[in-house]
DRENDO-1510 file (C-alpha; in Angstrom, 1 decimal, always signed):
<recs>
REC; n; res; u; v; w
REC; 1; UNK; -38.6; +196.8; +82.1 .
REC; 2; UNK; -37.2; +199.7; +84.2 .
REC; 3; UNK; -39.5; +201.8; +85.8 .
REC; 4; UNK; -39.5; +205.4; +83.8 .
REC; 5; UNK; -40.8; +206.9; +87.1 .
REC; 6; UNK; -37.9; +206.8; +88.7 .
REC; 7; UNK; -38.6; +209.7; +91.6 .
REC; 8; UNK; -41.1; +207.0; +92.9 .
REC; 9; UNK; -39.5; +203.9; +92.3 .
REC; 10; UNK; -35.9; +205.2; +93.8 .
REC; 11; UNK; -36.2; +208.3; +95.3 .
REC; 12; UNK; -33.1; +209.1; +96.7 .
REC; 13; UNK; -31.1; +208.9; +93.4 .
REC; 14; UNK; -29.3; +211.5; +92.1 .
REC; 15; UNK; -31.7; +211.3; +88.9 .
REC; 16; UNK; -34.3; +211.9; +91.1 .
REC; 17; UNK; -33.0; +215.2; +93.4 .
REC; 18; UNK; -31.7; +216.5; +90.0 .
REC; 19; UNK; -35.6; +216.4; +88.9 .
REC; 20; UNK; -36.2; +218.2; +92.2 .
REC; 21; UNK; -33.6; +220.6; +91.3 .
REC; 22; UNK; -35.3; +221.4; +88.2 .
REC; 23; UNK; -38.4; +222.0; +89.9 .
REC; 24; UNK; -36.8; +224.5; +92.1 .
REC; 25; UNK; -35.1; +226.5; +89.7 .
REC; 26; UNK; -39.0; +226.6; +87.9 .
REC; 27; UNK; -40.2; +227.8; +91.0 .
REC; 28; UNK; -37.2; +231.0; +91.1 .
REC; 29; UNK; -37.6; +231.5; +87.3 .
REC; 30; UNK; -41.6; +232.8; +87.7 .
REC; 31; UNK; -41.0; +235.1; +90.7 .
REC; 32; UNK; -42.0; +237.9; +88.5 .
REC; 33; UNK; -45.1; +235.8; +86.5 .
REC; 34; UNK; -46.9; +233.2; +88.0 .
REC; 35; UNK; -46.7; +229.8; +85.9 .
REC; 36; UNK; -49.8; +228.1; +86.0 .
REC; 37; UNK; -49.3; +226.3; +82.4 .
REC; 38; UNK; -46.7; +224.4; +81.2 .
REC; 39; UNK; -45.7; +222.9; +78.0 .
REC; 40; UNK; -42.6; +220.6; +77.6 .
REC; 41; UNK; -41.3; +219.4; +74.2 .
REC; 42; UNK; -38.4; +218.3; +72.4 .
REC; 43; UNK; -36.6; +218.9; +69.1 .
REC; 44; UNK; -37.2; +215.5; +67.5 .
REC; 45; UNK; -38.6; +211.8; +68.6 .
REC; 46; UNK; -37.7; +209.8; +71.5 .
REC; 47; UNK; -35.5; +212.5; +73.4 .
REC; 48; UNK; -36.9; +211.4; +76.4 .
REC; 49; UNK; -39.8; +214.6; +76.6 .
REC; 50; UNK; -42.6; +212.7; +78.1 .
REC; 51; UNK; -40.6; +210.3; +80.5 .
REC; 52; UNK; -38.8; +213.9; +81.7 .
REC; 53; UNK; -42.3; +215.7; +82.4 .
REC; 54; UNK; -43.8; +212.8; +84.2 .
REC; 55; UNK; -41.1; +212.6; +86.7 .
REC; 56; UNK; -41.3; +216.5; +86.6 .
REC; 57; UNK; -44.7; +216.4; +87.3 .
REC; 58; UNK; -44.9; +213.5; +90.3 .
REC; 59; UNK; -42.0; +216.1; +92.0 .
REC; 60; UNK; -44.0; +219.0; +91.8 .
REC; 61; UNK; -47.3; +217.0; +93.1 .
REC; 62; UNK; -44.9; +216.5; +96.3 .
REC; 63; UNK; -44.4; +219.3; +97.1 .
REC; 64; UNK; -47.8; +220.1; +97.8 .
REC; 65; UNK; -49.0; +221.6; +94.8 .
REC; 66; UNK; -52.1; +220.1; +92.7 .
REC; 67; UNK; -51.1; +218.9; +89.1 .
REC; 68; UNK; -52.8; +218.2; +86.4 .
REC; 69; UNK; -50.8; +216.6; +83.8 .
REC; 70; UNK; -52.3; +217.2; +80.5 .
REC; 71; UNK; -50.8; +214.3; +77.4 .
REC; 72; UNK; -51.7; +216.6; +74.5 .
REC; 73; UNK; -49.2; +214.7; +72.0 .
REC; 74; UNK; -52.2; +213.6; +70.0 .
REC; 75; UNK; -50.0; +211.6; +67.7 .
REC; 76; UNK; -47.7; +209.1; +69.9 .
REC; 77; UNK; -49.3; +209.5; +73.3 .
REC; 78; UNK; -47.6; +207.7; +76.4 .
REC; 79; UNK; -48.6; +209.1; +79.6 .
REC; 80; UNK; -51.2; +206.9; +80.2 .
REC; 81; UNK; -48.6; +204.2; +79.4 .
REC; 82; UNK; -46.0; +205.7; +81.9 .
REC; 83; UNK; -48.4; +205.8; +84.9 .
REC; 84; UNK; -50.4; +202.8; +83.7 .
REC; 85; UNK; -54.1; +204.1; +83.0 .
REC; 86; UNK; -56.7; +203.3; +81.0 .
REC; 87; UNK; -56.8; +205.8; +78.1 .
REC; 88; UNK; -60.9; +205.7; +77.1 .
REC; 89; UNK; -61.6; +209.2; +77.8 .
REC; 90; UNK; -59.5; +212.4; +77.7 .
REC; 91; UNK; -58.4; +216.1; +76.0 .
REC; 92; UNK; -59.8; +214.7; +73.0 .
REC; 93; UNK; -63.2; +213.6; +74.9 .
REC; 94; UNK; -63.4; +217.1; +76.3 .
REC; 95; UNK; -63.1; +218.6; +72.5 .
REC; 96; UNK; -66.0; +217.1; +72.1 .
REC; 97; UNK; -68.4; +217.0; +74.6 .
REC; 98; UNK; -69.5; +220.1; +76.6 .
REC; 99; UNK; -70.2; +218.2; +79.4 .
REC; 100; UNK; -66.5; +217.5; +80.2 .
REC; 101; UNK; -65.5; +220.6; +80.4 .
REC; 102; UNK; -67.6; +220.9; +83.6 .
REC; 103; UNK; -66.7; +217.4; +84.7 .
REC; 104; UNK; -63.1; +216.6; +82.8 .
REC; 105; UNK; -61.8; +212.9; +82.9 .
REC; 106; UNK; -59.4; +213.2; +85.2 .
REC; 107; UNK; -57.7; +210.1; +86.1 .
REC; 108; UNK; -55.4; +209.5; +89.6 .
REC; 109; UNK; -51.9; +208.6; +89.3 .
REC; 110; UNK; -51.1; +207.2; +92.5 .
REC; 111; UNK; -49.3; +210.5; +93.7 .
REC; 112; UNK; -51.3; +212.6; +96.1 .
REC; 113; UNK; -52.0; +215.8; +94.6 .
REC; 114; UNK; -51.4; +214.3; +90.8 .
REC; 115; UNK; -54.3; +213.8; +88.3 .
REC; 116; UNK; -53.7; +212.7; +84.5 .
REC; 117; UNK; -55.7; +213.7; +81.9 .
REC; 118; UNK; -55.0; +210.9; +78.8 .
REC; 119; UNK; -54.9; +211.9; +75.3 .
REC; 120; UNK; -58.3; +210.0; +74.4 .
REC; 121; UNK; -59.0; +208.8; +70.8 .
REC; 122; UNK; -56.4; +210.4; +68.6 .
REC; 123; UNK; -58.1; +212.9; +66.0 .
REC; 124; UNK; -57.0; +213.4; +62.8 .
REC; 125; UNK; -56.6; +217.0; +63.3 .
REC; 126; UNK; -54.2; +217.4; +66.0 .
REC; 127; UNK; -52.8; +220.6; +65.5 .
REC; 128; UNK; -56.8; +222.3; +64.9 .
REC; 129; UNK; -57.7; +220.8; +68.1 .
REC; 130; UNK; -54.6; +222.2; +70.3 .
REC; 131; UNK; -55.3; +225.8; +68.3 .
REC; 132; UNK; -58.5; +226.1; +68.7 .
REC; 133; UNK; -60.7; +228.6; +71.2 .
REC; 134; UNK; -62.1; +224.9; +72.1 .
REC; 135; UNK; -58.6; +223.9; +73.8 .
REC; 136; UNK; -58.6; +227.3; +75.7 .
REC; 137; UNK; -61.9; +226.8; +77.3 .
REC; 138; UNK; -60.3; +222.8; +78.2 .
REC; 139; UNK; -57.6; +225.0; +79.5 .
REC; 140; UNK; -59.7; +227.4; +81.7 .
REC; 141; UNK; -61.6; +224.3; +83.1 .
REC; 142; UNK; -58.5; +222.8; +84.0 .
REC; 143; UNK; -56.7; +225.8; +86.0 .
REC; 144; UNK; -59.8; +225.8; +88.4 .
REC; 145; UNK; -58.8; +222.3; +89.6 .
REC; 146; UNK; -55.0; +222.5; +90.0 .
REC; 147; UNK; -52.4; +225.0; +91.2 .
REC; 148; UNK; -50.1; +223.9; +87.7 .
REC; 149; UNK; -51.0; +222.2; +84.7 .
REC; 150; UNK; -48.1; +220.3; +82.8 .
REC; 151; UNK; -48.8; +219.5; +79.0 .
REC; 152; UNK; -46.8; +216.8; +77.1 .
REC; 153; UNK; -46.5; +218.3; +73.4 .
REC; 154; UNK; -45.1; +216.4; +70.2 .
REC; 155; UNK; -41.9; +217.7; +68.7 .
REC; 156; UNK; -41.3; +221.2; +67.4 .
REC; 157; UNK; -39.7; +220.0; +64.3 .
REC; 158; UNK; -41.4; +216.9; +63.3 .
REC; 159; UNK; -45.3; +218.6; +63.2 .
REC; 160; UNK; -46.6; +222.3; +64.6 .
REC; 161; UNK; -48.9; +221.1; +67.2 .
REC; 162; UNK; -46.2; +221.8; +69.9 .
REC; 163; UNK; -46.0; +225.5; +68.5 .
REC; 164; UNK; -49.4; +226.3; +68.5 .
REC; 165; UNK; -50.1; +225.4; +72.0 .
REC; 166; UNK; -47.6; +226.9; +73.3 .
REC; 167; UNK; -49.4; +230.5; +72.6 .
REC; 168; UNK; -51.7; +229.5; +75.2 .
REC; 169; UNK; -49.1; +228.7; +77.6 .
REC; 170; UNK; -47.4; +230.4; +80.3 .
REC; 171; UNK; -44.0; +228.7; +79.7 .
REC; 172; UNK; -42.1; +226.2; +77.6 .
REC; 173; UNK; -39.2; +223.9; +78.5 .
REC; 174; UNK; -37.3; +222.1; +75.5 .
REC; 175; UNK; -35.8; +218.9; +76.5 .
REC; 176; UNK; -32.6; +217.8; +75.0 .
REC; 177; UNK; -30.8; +214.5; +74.4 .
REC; 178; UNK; -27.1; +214.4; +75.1 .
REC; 179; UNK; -25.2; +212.5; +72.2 .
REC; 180; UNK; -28.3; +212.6; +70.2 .
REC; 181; UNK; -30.3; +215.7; +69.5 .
REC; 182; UNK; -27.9; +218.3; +67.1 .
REC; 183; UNK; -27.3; +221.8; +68.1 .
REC; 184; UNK; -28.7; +222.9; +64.9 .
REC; 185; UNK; -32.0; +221.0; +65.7 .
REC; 186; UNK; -32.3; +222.5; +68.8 .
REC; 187; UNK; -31.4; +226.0; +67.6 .
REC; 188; UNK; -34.5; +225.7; +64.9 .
REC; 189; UNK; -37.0; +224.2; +68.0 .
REC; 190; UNK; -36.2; +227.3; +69.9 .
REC; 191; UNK; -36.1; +229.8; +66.7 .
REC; 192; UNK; -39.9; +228.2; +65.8 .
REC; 193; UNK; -41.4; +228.3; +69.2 .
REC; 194; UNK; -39.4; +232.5; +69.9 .
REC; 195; UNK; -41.7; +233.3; +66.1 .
REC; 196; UNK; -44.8; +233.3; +68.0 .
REC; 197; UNK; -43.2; +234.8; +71.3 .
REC; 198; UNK; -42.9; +231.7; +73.3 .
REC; 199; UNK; -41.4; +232.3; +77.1 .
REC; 200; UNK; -39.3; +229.7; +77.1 .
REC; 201; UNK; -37.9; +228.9; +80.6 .
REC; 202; UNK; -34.3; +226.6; +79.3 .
REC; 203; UNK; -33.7; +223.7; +78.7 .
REC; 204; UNK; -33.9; +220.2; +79.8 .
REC; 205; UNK; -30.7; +218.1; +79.2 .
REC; 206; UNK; -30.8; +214.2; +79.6 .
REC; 207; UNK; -28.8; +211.9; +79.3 .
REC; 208; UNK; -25.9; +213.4; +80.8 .
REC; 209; UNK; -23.1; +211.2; +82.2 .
REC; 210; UNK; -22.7; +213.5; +85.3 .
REC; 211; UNK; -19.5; +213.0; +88.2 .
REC; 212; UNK; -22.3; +211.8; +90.9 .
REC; 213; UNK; -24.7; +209.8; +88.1 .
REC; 214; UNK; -26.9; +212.2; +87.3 .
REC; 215; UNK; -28.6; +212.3; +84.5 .
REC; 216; UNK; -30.4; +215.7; +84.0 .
REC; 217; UNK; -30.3; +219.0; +84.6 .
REC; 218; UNK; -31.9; +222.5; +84.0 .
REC; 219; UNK; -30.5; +225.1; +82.1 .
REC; 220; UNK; -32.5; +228.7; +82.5 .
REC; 221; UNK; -32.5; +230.6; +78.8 .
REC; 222; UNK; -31.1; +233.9; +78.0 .
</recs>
C-alpha cells in the first residue's frame, strides 16, 4: 500500500514541494488576518480531502509551527488511519467530558511540532456537535496549544457538517479532483459554504498530470 504521506516518505518529490508551495501561498494569503483555524473539505467523497490536509499539515509542522490537526469528519474518519493511531479518545471525547477540554487527547504523529486529535466514537449527531457552543469552547482549548489548527470536514454536498463549522473558522480550502469532481459540484460547495460568509482561501486541485509530475496545486479565490 503506498504511503498517503508522501512529504515524509519521499520528500523531495515534486508532489511533495507542490504541498510546500501551497503552504506558502497560505502563509501570503493571511497577511492582512491571521489564520489560526482551518477547515479543508471537498465537493463530494473520496476527492482526496483528508490525504491532501495531512500532508498539508506535516509541511506546515516543518516549518516550525505547532499543529494541531483536528479529524472532525464524524462520519468516515481517516486521520487516525493515515498516521496510524489509535482512535479511543478524541473531538468527540472532548464533547463530552469537561475534563478534556483542560487536558485534550492529543495524540503525536511522528512529526515534531504535529499533534492529532482523532475523531473518537462517532455520534449520531454530527452536524449538532460541530455547531454547537460546545465545539467552540473545544476550539478555544485547542488555539492555546498550537500556533494553527487544521480540521478535516466531510463533504459540503453530501451532509452540512462541513458548512456549519466553517462559521467558526478562519478559513476554508475546497479540494478538488481533476477528471472527477464536476464544475457544477464545485460551484454549489463554494455557493453553500459563501451563504454563511465563509473566507474561503481557493482551491486545492489533485490529481493533476503536471509537465514535472506534480500532482497538486493551489489556486487563491477571487
Amino acid at each position: 500500500m503506498t504511503n498517503p504521506l508522501i512529504t515524509i516518505s519521499n520528500p523531495r518529490s515534486p508532489i511533495a514541494e507542490a504541498y510546500r508551495a501551497l503552504r506558502t501561498n497560505l502563509e501570503f494569503s493571511n497577511l492582512d488576518k491571521s489564520l489560526r483555524a482551518l477547515l479543508v473539505t471537498s465537493a463530494g467523497a473520496e476527492e482526496g480531502k483528508s490525504t491532501t490536509l495531512a500532508n498539508l499539515a506535516v509541511t506546515i509542522a516543518q516549518s516550525g509551527k505547532r499543529v494541531i490537526l483536528v479529524d472532525a469528519d464524524l462520519r468516515r474518519p481517516t486521520q487516525h488511519q493515515i498516521f496510524e493511531l489509535k482512535n479511543n479518545a478524541g473531538l468527540t471525547d472532548m464533547a463530552r467530558d469537561d475534563a478534556l477540554l483542560a487536558a485534550p487527547p492529543l495524540q503525536d504523529s511522528g512529526v515534531p511540532n504535529l499533534q492529532i486529535l482523532t475523531s473518537g466514537q462517532l455520534p449520531p449527531n454530527p452536524a449538532e456537535i460541530l455547531g454547537s457552543k460546545r465545539m467552540s469552547d473545544i476550539l478555544a482549548a485547542l488555539l492555546e496549544r498550537a500556533d494553527l489548527i487544521l480540521f478535516d470536514a466531510p463533504p459540503v454536498l453530501a451532509v452540512t457538517d462541513a458548512v456549519v463549522l466553517s462559521a467558526k473558522m478562519d478559513g476554508v480550502l475546497l479540494v478538488v479532483s481533476a477528471g472527477k469532481t464536476k464544475r457544477e459540484s464545485a460551484k454549489k460547495a463554494r455557493a453553500q459554504l459563501e451563504k454563511i460568509n465563509a473566507r474561503i482561501l481557493g482551491a486545492v486541485v489533485n490529481n493533476v498530470k503536471a509537465e514535472k509530475g506534480a500532482s497538486y496545486y493551489y489556486a487563491e479565490s477571487n
